[in-house]
N, C-alpha and C positions, 0 to 999 in steps of 0.2 A: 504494500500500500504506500502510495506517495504521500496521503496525508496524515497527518497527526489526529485520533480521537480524543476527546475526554472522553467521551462514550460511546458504548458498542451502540446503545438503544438508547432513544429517547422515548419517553411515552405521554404523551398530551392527554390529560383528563385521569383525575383519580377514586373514579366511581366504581362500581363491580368489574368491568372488562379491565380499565385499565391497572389496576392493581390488582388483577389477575393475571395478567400478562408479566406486570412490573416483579412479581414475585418468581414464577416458573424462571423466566429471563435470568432472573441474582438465584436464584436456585441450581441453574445450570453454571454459573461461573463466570457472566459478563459482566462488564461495568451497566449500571443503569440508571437511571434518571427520570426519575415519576414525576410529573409537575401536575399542582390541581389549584388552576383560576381560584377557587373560592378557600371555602376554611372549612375542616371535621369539626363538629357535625353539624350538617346539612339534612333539612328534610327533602325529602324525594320521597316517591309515590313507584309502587312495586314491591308491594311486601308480602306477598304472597309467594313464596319460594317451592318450586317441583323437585320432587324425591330426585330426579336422575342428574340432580346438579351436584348431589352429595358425592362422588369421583373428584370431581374438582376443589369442591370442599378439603376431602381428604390427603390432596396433593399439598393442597395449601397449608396442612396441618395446622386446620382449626377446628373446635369444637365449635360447630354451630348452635347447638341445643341449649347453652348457658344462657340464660335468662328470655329466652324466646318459647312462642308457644306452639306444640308440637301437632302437625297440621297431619288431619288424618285422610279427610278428603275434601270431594266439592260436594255442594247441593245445591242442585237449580229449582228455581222455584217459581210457579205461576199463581198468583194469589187469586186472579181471576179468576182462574179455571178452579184453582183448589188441586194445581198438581206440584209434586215434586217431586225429584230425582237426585239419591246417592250413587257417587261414584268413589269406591276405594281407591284412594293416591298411593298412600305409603304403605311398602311390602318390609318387603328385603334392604331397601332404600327408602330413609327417611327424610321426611321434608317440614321445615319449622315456619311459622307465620312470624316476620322479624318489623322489627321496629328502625328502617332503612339509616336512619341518621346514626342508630348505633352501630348497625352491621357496615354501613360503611367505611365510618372509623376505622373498626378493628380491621377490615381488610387492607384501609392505607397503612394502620401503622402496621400490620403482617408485615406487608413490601419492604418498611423497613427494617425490621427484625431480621427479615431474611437477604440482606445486603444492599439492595435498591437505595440509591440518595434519592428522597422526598425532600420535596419543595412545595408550600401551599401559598396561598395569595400570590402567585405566580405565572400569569396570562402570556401565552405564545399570540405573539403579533406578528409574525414573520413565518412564513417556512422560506429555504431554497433549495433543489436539488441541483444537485452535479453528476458528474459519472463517477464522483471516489467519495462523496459526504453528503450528509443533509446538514444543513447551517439553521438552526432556530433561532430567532430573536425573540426572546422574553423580556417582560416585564422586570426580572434581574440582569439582565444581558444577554450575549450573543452566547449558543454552545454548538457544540458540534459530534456529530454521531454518523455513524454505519448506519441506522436505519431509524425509521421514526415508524410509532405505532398511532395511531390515532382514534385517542377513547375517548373521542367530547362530546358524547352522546347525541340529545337532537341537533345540539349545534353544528356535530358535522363539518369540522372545520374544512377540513379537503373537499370532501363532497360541493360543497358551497362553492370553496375555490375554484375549483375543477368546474362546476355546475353538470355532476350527475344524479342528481338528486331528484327523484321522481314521486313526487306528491298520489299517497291510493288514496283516489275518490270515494271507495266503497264501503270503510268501513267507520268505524266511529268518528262524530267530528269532534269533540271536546269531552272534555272531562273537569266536571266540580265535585269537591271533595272536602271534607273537614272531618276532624276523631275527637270522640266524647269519652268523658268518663267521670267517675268512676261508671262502670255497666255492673246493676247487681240485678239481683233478683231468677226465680226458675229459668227460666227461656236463657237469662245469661249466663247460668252455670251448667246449662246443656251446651252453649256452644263453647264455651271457653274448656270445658271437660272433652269435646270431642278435637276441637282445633279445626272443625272446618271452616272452609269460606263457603258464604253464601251468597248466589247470584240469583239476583229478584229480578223476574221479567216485568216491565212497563212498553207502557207503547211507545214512548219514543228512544227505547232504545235500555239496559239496565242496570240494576244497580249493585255493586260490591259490599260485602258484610264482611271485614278479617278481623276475625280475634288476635288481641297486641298483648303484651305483659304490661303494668298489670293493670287488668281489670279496665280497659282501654279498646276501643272499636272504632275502626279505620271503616269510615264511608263514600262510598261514590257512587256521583251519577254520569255513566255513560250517554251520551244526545249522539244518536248518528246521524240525524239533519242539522238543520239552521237551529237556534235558538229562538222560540215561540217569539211572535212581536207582543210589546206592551209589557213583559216580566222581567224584570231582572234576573241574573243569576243566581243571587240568593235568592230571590222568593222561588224561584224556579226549583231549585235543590228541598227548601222545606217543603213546600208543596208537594214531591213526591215521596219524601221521606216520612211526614207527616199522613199521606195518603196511603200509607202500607199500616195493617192491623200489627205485622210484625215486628216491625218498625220501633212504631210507637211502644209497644209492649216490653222490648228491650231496652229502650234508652228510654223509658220512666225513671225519672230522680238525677239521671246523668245528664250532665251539662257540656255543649261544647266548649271546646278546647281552643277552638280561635278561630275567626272569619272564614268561610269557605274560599278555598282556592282555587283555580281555573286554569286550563291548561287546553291548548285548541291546536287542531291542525299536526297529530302525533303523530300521523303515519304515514309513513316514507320510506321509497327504496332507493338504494346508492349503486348504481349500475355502474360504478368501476372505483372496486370497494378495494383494491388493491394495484400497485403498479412497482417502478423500477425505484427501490429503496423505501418503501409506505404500507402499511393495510391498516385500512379502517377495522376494528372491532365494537362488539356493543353494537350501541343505539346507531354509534355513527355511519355501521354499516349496513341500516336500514331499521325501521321501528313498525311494530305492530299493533292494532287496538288491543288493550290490558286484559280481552276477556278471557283470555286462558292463562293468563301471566307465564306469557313468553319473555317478557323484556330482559330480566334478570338470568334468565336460564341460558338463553342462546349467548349471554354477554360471558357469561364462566365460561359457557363450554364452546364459543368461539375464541376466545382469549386465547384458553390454554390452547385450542388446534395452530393458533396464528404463532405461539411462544413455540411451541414444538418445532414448527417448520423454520420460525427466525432464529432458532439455537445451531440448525444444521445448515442453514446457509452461511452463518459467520463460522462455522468449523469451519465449512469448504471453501469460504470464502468467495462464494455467488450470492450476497446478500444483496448485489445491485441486481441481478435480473430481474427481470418484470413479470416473469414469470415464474416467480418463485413459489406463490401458492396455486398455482394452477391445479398440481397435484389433489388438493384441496377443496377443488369447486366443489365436484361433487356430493358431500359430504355434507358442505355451507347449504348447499342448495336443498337438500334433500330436508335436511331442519327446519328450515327457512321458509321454501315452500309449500311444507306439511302446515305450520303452524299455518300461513298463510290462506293455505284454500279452508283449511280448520275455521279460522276467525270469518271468513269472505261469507263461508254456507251460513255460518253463525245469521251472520244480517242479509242474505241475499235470497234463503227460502225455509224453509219451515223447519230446522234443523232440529231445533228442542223441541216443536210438538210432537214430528212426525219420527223423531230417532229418539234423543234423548227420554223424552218422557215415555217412550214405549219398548225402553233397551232391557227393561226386566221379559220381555219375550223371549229375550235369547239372551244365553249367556255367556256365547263368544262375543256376541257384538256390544257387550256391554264391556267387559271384560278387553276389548279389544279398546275401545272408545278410552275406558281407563288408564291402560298402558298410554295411550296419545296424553292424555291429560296428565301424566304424571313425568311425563317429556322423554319416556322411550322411544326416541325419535328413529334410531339408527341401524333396529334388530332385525330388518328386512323380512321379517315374517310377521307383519300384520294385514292382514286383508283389507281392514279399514280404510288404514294408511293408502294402500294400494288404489282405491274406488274413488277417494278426494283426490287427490294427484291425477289419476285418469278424468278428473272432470265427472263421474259416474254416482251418482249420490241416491238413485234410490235403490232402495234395499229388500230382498227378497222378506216377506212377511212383515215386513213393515207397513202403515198407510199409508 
């Protein structure tokens, strides 16, 4: 190499992906450099964590279950109708309902436990590439690295720059949210006893129930159109929150916890999430509507596939080719796009009446639906998986 490093890797953004990445990276024996714009902890929305993230979990060598509450499945629920539907998540792999602002912490300072130099209130202003470095300019100064990784989630730094950034019209358009507590009473000691999340169907679109430690309920309302004219957001959010019996019956005595927050415009694909010295990971490498809480799973377990493959390019020293994760597509895609046509059927046809609410008819297809939901993305013997990806959605014995 003609030029001088301080670092093998740079990684931009210090949320789940990229202090996922920042750690595998100081784990295998390179110099590394996390930087994260804001400051631990931060609230962020994604607390809902899938069993099959726990691999990466355990790479990280972190106890995730210390003080988080142990998430067993989902339960979708239509008040209208008077239906609802368990799916068993956690087997063999277990998955916890986290409280984002502390899980994220503990995973930047992991990073630097595990050798990664962290830097926070640390904004990248700059990239440039070359054919022997990338040159960052931050907000502390200029650095220099073998490769830069790029985990600035919806920000999307590259994406943006680049302008491949591809707005999905189809699924949810915003999301408001606020968490109450203390939650006591029956109903609240049935869900904080099982750990599941609950997804309430409404007509425009639904709403998230995560049990938090302690004694603490993360709520949201997904809108998949415009926002109704004449209402505000907050009246918008208690209106339907208010309008669920279930609702109400839970958060008796519990008081919110701070103004409802808003969030619009989530989802988006990055069609060239990788190139000569860069790979977008996380969010930056595209985002999905939260109803299966994909966001945090694909951001671990593309991390670590991106850290794997940037460890064996700086052995061999083809960390510049462009095509470095090609090997990889498949794999990103195959996750990527499961969840994808998963979330699309969600809001595009009758998916929870006509499957979900009638999967206790059979009990591969529930059981198969499970393993999707529990983010068995990868085990090529799902049927299910197979018939969403073909575009093929109805199902034999189903209505």
């Amino acid at each position: 190499m003609t030029h001088q490093h301080r670092y093998d890797v740079i990684v931009a953004g210090g949320g789940p992906a990229g202090s996922t990445a920042a750690t595998l990276l100081a784990q295998y024996g390179h110099r590394v450099l996390l930087l994260e714009k804001g400051r631990h902890p931060r609230f962020h929305i994604g607390e809902s964590m899938l069993p099959y993230s726990e691999p990466v979990i355990q790479r990280l060598g972190l106890d995730w279950s210390e003080g988080n509450v142990f998430k067993s499945g989902a339960v979708f629920i239509d008040e209208s109708q008077e239906k609802r539907m368990f799916f068993q998540l956690s087997g063999e792999k277990r998955a916890y309902q986290v409280e984002r602002s502390a899980f994220d912490s503990k995973l930047f300072e992991n990073a630097r436990r595990h050798g990664a130099e962290t830097r926070q209130n640390c904004a990248v202003k700059g990239v440039d590439f070359s054919a022997g470095q990338v040159v960052v300019d931050t907000s502390d100064g200029r650095v220099h690295a073998r490769y830069l990784v790029d985990a600035t989630g919806r920000g999307a730094m590259l994406g943006r720059r680049q302008r491949t950034l591809e707005k999905v019209k189809t699924l949810g358009s915003f999301a408001l949210y606020s968490h109450y507590a203390p939650v006591r009473g029956q109903l609240a000691e049935q869900l904080f006893k099982s750990g599941n999340i609950w997804i309430l169907m409404v007509d425009i679109g639904w709403i998230w129930v995560i049990p938090l430690a302690p004694r603490r309920v993360s709520i949201g309302l997904v809108v998949r159109g415009r926002k109704p004219g004449g209402v505000t957001t907050e009246t918008l959010f208690h209106r339907y929150v208010a309008g669920s019996a279930l609702l109400s019956q839970l958060l008796q005595g519990a008081r919110q916890c701070w103004p409802v927050k808003s969030e619009a415009n989530f989802s988006f694909l990055n069609r060239a999430r990788y190139g000569a010295r860069f790979i977008s990971v996380g969010d930056a490498a595209g985002f999905l509507d939260p109803v299966f809480s994909s966001g945090v799973f694909l951001a671990l377990t593309g991390a670590a596939r991106a850290a794997d493959r940037i460890h064996q390019g700086l052995v061999d020293g083809c960390e510049g080719d462009p095509h470095l994760h090609q090997a990889d597509d498949a794999a990103h895609q195959l996750g990527f796009n499961t969840m994808y046509a998963f979330v699309e059927r969600f809001y595009q046809s009758q998916l929870i009446n006509n499957v979900f609410f009638e999967a206790h008819r059979d009990a591969q297809i529930k059981q198969a639906i499970s393993e999707l939901l529990a983010g068995n993305l990868w085990s090529g013997d799902n049927p299910w998986q197979a018939t969403l990806l073909k575009g093929r959605f109805r199902l034999e014995g189903m209505p």
